[in-house]
PDB file of N, CA, C and O in Angstrom:
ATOM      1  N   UNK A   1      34.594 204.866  51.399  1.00  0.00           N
ATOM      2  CA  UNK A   1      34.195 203.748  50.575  1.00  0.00           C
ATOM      3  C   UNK A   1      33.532 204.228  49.302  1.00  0.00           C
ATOM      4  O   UNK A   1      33.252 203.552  48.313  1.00  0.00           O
ATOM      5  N   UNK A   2      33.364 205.315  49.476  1.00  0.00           N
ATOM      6  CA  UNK A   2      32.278 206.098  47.957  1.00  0.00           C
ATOM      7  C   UNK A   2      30.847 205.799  48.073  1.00  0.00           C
ATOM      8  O   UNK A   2      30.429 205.828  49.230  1.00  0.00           O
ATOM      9  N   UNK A   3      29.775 205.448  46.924  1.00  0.00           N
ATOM     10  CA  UNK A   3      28.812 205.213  46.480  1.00  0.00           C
ATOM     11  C   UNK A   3      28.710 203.747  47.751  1.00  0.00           C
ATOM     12  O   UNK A   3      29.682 203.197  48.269  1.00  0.00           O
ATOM     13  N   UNK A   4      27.455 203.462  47.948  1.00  0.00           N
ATOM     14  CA  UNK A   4      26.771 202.339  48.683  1.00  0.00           C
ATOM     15  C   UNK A   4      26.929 201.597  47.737  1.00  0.00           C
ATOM     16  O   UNK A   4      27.134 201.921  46.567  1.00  0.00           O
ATOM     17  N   UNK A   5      26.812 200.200  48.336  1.00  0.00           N
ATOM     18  CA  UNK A   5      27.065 198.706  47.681  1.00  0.00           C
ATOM     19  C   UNK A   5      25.573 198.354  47.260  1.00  0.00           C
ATOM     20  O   UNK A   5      24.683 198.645  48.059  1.00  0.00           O
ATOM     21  N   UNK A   6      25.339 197.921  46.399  1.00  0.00           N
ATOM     22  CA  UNK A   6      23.320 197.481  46.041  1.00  0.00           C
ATOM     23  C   UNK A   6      22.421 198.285  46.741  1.00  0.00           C
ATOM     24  O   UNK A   6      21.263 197.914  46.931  1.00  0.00           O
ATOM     25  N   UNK A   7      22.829 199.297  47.122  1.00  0.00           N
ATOM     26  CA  UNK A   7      21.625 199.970  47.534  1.00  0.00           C
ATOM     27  C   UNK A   7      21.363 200.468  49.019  1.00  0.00           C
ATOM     28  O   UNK A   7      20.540 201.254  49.488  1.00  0.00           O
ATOM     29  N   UNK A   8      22.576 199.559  49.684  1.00  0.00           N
ATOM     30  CA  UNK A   8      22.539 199.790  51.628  1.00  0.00           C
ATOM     31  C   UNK A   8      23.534 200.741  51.586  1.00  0.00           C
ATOM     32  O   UNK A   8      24.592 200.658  50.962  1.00  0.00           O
ATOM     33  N   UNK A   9      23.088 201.794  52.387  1.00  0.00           N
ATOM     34  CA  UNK A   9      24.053 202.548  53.114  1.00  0.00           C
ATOM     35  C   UNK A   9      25.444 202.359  53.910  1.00  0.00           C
ATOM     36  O   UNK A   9      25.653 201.207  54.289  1.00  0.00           O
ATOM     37  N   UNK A  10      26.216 203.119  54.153  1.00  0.00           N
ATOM     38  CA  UNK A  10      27.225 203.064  54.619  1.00  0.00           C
ATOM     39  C   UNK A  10      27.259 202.564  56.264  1.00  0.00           C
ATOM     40  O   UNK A  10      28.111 202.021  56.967  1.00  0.00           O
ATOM     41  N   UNK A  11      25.953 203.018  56.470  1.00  0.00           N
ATOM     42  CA  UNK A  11      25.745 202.655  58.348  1.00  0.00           C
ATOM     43  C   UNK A  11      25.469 201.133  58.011  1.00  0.00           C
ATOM     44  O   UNK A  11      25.978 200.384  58.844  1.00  0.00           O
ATOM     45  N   UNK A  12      24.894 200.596  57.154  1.00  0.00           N
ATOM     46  CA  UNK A  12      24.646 199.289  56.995  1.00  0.00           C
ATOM     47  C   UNK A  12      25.849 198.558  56.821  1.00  0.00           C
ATOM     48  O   UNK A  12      26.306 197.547  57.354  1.00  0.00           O
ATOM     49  N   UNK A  13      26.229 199.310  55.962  1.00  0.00           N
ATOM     50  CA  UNK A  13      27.862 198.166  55.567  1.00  0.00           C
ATOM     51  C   UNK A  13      28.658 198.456  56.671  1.00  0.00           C
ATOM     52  O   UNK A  13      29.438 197.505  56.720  1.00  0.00           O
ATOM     53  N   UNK A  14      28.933 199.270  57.650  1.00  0.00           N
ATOM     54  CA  UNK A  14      29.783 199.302  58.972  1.00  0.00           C
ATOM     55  C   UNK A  14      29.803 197.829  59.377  1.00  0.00           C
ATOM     56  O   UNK A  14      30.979 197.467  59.358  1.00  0.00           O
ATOM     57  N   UNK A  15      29.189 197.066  59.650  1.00  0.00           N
ATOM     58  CA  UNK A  15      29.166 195.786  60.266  1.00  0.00           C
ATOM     59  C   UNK A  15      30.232 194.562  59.428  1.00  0.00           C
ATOM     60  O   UNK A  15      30.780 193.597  59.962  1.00  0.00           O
ATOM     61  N   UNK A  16      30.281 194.886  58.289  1.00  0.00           N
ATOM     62  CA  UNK A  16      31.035 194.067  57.114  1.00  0.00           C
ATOM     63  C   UNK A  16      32.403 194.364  57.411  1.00  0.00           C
ATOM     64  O   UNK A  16      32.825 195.366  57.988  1.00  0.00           O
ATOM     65  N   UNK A  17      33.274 193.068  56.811  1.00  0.00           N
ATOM     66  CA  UNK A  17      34.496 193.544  56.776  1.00  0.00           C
ATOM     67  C   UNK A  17      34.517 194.141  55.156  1.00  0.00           C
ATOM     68  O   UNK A  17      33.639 194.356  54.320  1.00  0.00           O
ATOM     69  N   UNK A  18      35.811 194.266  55.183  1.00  0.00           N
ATOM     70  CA  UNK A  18      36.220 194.650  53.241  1.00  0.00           C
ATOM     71  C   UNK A  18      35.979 193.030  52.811  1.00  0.00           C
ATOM     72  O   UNK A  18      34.831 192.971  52.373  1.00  0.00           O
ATOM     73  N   UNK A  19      36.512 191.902  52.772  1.00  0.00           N
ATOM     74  CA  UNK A  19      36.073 190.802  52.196  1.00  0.00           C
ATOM     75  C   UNK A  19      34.816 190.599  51.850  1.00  0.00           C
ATOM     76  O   UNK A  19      34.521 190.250  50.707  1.00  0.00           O
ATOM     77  N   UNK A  20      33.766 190.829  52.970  1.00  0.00           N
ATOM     78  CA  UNK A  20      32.492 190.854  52.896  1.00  0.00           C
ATOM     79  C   UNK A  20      31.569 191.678  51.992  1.00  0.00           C
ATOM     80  O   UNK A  20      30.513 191.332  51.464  1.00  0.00           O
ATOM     81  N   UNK A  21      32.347 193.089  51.929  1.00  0.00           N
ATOM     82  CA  UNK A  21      31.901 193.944  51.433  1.00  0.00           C
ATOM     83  C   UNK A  21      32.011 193.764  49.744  1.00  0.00           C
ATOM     84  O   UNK A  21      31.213 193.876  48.813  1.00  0.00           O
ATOM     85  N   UNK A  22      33.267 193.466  49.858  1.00  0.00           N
ATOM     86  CA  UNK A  22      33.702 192.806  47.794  1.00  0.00           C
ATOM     87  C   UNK A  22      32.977 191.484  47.495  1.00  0.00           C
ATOM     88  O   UNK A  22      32.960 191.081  46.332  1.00  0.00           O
ATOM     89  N   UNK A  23      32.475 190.900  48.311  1.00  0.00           N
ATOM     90  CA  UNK A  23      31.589 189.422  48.094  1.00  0.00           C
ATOM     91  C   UNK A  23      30.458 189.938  47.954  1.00  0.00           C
ATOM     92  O   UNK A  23      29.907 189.328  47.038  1.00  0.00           O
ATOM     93  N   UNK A  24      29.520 191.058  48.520  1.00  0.00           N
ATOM     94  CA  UNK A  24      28.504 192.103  48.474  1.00  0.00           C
ATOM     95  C   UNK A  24      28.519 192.550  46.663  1.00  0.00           C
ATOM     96  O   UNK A  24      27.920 192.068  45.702  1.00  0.00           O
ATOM     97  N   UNK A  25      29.296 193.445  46.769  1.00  0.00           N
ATOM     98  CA  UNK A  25      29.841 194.272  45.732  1.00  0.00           C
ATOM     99  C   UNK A  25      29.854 193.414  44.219  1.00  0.00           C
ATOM    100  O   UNK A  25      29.532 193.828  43.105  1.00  0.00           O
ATOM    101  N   UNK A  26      30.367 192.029  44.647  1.00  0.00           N
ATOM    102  CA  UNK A  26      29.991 191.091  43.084  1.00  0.00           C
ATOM    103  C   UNK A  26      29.193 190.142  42.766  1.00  0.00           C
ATOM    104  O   UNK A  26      29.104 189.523  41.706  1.00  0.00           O
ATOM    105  N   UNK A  27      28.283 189.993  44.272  1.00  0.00           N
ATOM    106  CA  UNK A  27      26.979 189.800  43.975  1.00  0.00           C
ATOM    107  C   UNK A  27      25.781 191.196  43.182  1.00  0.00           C
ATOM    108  O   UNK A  27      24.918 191.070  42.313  1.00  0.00           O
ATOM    109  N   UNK A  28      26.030 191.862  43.597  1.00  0.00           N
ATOM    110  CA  UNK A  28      25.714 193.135  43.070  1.00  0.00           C
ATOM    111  C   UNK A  28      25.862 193.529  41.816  1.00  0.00           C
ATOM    112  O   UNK A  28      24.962 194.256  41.396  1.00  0.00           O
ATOM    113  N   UNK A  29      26.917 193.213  40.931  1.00  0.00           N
ATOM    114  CA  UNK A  29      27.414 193.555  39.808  1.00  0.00           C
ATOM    115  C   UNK A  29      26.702 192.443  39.153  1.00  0.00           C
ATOM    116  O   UNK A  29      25.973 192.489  38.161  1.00  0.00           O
ATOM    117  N   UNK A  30      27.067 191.356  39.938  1.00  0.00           N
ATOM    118  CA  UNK A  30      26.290 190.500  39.171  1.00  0.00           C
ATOM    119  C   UNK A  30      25.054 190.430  38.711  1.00  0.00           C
ATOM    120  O   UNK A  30      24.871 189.977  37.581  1.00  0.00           O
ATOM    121  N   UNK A  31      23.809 190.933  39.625  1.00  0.00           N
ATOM    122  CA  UNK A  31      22.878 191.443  38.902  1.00  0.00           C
ATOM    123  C   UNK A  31      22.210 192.591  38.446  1.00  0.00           C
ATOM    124  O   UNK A  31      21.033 192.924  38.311  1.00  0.00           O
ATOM    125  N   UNK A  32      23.314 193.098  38.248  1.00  0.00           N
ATOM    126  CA  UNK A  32      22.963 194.557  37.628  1.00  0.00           C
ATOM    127  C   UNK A  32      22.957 193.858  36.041  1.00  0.00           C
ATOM    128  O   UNK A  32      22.116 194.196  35.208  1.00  0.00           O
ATOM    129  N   UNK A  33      23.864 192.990  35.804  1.00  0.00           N
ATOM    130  CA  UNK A  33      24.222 192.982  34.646  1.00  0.00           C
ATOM    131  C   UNK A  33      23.165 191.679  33.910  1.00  0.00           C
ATOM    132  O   UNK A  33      22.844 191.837  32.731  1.00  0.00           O
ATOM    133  N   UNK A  34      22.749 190.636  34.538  1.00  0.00           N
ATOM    134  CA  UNK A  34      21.757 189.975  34.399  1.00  0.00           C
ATOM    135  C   UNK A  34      20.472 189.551  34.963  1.00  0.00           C
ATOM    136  O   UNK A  34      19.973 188.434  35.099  1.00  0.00           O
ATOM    137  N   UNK A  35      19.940 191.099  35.347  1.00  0.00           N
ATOM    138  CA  UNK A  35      18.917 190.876  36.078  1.00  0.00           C
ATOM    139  C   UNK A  35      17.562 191.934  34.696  1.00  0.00           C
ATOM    140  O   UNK A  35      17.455 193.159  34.643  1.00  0.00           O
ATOM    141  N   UNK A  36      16.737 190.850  33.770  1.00  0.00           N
ATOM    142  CA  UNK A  36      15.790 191.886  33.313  1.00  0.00           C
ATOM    143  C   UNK A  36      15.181 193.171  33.785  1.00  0.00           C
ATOM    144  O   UNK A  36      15.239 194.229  33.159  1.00  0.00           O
ATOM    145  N   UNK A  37      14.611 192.998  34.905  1.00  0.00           N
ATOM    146  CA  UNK A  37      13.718 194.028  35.603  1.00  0.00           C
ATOM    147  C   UNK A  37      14.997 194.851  35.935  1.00  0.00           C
ATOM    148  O   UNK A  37      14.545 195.785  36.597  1.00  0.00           O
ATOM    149  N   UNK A  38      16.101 194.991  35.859  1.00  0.00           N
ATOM    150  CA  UNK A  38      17.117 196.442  36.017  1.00  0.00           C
ATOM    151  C   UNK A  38      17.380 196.848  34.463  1.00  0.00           C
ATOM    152  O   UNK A  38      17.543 197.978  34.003  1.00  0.00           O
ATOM    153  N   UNK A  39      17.374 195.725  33.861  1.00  0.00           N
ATOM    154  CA  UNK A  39      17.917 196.614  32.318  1.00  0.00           C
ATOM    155  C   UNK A  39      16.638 196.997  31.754  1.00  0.00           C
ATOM    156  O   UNK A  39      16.937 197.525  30.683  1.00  0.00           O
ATOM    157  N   UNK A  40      15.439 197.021  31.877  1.00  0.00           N
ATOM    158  CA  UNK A  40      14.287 197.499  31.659  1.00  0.00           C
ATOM    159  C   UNK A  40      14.098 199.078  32.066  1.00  0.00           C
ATOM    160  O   UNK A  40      13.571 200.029  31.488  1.00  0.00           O
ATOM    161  N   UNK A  41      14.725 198.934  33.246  1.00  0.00           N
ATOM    162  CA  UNK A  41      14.705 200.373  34.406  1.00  0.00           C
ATOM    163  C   UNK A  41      15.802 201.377  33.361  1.00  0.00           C
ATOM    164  O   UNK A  41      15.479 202.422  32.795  1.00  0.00           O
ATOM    165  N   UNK A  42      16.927 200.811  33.328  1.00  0.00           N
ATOM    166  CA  UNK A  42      18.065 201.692  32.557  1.00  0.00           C
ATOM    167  C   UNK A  42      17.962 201.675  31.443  1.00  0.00           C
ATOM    168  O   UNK A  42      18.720 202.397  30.796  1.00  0.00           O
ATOM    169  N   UNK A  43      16.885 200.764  30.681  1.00  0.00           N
ATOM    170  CA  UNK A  43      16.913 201.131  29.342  1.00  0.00           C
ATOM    171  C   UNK A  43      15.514 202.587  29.012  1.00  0.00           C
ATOM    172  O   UNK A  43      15.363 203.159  27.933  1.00  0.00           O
ATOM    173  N   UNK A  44      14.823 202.808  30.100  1.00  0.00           N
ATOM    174  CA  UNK A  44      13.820 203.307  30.166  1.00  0.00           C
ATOM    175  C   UNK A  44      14.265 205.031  30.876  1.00  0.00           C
ATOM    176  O   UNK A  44      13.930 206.163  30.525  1.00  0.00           O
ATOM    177  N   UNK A  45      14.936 204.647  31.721  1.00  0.00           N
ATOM    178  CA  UNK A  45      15.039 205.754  32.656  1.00  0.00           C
ATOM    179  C   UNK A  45      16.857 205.930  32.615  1.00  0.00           C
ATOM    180  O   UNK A  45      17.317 206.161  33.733  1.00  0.00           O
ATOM    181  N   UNK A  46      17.463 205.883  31.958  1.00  0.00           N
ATOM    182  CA  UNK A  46      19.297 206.199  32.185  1.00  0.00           C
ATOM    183  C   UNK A  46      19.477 207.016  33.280  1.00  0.00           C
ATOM    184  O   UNK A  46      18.867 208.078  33.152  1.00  0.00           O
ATOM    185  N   UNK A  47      20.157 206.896  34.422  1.00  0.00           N
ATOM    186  CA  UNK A  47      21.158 207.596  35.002  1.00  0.00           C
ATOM    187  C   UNK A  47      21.909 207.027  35.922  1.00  0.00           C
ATOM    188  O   UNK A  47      22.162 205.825  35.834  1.00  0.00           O
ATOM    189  N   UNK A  48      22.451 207.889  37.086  1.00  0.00           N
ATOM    190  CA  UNK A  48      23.418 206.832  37.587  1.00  0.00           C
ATOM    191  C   UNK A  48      22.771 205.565  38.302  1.00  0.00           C
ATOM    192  O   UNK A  48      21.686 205.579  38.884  1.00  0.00           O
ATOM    193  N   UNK A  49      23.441 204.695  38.191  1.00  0.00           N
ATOM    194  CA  UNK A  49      22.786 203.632  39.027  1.00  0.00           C
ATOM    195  C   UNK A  49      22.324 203.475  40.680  1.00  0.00           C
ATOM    196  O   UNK A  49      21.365 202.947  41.243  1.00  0.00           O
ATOM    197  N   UNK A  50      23.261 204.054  41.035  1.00  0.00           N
ATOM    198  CA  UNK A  50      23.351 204.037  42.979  1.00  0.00           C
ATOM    199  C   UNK A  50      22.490 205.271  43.301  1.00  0.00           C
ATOM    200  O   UNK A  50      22.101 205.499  44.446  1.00  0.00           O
ATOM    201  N   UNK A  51      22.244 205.957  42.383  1.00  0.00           N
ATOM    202  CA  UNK A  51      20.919 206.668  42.387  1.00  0.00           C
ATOM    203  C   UNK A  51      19.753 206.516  42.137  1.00  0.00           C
ATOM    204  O   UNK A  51      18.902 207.102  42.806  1.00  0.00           O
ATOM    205  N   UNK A  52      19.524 205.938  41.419  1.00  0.00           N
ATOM    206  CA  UNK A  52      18.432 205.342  41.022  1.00  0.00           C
ATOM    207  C   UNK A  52      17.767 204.747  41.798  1.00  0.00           C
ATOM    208  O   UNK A  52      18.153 203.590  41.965  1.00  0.00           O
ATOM    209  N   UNK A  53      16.261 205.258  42.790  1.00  0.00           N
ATOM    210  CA  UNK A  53      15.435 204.665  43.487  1.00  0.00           C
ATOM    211  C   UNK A  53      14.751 203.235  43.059  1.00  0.00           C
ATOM    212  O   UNK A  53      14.535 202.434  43.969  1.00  0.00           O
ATOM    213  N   UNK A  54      14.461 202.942  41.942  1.00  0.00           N
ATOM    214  CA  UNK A  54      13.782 201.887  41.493  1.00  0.00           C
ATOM    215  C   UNK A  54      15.046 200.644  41.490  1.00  0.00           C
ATOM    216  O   UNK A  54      15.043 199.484  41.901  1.00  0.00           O
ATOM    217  N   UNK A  55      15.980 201.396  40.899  1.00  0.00           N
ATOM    218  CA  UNK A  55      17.250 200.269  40.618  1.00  0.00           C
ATOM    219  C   UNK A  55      18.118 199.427  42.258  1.00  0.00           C
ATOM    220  O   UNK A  55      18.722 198.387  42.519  1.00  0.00           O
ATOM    221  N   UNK A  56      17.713 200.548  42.902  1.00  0.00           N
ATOM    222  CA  UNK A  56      18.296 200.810  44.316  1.00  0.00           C
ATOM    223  C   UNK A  56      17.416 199.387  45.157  1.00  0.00           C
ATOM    224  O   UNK A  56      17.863 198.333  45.611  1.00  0.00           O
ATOM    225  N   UNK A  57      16.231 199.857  45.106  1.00  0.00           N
ATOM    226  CA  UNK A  57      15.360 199.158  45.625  1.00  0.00           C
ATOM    227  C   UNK A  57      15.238 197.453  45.053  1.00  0.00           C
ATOM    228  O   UNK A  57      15.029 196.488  45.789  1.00  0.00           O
ATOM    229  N   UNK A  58      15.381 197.421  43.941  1.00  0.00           N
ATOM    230  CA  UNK A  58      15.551 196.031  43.122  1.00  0.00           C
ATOM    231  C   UNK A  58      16.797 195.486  43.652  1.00  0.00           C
ATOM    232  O   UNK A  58      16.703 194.288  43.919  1.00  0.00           O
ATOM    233  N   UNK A  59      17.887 195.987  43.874  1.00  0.00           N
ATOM    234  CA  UNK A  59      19.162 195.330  44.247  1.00  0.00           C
ATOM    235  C   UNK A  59      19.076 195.108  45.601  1.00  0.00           C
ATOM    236  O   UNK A  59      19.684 194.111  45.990  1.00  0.00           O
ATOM    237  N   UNK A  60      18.305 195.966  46.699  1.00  0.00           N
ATOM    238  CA  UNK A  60      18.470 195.390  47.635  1.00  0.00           C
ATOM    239  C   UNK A  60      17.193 194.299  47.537  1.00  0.00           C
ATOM    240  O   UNK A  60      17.531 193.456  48.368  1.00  0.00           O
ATOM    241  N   UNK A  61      16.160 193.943  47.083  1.00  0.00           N
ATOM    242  CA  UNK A  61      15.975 192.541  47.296  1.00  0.00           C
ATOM    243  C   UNK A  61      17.187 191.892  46.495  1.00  0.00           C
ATOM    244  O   UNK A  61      18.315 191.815  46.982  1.00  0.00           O
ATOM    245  N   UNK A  62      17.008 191.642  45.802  1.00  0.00           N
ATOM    246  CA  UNK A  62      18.049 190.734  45.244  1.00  0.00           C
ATOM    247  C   UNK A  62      19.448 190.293  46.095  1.00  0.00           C
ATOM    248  O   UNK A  62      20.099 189.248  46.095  1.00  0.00           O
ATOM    249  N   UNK A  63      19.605 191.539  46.800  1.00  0.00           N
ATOM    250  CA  UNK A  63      20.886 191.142  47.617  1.00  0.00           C
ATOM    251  C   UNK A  63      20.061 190.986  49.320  1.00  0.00           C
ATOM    252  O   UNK A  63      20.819 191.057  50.287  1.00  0.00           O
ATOM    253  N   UNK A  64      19.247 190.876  49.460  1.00  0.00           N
ATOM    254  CA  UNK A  64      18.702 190.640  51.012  1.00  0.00           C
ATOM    255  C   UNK A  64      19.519 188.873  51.727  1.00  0.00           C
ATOM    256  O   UNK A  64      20.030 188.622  52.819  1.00  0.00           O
ATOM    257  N   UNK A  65      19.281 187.977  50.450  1.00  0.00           N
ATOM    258  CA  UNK A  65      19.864 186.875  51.147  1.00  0.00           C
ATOM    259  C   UNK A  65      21.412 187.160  51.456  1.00  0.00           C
ATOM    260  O   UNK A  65      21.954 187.198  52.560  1.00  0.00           O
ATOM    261  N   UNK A  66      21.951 187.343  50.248  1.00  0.00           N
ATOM    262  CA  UNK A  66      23.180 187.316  50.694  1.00  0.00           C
ATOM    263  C   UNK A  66      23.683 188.784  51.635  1.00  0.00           C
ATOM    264  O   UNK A  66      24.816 188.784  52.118  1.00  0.00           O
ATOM    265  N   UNK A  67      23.001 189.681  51.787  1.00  0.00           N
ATOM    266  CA  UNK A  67      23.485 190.569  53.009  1.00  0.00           C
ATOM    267  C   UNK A  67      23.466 189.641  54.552  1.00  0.00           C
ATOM    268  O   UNK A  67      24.441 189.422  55.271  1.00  0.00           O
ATOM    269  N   UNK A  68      22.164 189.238  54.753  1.00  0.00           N
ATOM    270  CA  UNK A  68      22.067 188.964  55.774  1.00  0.00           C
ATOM    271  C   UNK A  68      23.092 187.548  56.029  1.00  0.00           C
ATOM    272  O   UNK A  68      23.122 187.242  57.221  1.00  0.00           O
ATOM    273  N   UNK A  69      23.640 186.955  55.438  1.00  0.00           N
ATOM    274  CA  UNK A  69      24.290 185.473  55.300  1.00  0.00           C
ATOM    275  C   UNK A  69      25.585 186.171  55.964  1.00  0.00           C
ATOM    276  O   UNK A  69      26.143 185.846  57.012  1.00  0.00           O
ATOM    277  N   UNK A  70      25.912 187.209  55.084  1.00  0.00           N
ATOM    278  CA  UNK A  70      27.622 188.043  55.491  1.00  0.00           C
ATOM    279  C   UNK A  70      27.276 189.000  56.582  1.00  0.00           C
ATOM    280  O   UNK A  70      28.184 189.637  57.116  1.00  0.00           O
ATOM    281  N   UNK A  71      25.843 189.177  57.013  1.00  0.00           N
ATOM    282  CA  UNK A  71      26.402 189.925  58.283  1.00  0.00           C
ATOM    283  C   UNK A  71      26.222 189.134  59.423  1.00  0.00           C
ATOM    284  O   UNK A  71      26.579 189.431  60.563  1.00  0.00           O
ATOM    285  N   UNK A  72      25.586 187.992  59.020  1.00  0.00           N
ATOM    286  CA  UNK A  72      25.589 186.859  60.762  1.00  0.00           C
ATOM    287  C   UNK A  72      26.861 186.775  60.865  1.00  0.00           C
ATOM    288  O   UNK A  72      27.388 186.962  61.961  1.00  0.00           O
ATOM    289  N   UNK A  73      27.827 186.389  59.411  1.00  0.00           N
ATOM    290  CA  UNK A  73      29.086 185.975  59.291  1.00  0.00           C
ATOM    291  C   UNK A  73      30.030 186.532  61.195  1.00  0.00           C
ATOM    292  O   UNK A  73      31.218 186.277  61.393  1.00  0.00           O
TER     293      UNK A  73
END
């Protein structure tokens, strides 16, 4: 699968299907791209994103509701 989805590991995403995982994946994008407190982080600190501890950590709140919604699924 490559790089983790918002920030959860690969043992985490085991439970997901691929649908789930791309519904993950563009919630994710989605706030990478309009979330202040991340473009603050990358405008401050550049590097990769799925590395990035601070950025990492911001996406998984942001994605906590909708993880847990797709893994009762």
């Amino acid at each position: 699968m490559g790089h983790p989805i918002g920030g959860y590991s690969e043992k985490e995403l085991k439970g997901l299907s691929k649908r789930q995982r791309a519904a993950l994946k563009k919630e994710a994008l989605r706030h990478l791209r309009t979330s202040p407190e991340i473009h603050k982080i990358i405008n401050t600190q550049p590097r990769y994103l799925t590395e990035h501890p601070k950025i990492r950590r911001a996406l998984r709140t942001k994605l906590r509701r909708t993880y847990n919604r797709l893994k009762s699924k």
